[in-house]
N, C-alpha and C positions, 0 to 999 in steps of 0.2 A: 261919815263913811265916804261920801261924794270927795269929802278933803283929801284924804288916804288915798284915796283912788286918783286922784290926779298929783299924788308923791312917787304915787310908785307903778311902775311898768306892771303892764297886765301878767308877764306870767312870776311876779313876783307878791301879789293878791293874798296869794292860798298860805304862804310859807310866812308872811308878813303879818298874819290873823294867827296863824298860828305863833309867831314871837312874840304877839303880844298879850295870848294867853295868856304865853309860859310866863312873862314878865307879871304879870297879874296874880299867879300863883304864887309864885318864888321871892319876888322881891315887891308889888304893891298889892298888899290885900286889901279887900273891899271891909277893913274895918280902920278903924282911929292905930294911926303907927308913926313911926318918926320919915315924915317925908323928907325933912334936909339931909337925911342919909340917902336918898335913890340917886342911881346912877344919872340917869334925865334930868334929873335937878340941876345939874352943873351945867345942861345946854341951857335949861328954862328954868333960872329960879324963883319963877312966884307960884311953880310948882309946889316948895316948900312951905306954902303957907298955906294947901288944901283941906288939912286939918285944923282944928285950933289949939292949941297947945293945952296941957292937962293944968289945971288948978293944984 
């Protein structure tokens, strides 16, 4: 959180938490999915290796 907070200007906190909700809903849910599809991936990819791949 501390890290966020020193990315991003204070009155941009509220809206910022809120983006990364909605990216949390819509495009990374909190189960086993294809990470080297997320958008984030292309700035960070060992992103793409957050899951393990299926058998």
């Amino acid at each position: 959180e501390e890290d966020l907070m020193r990315l991003f200007p204070k009155e941009e906190w509220f809206p910022t938490s809120n983006r990364l909700i909605l990216y949390g809903r819509e495009i990374c849910p909190a189960r086993e999915h294809e990470c080297e599809d997320h958008p984030l991936t292309k700035i960070y990819p060992p992103a793409a290796n957050t899951w393990p791949k299926s058998a």
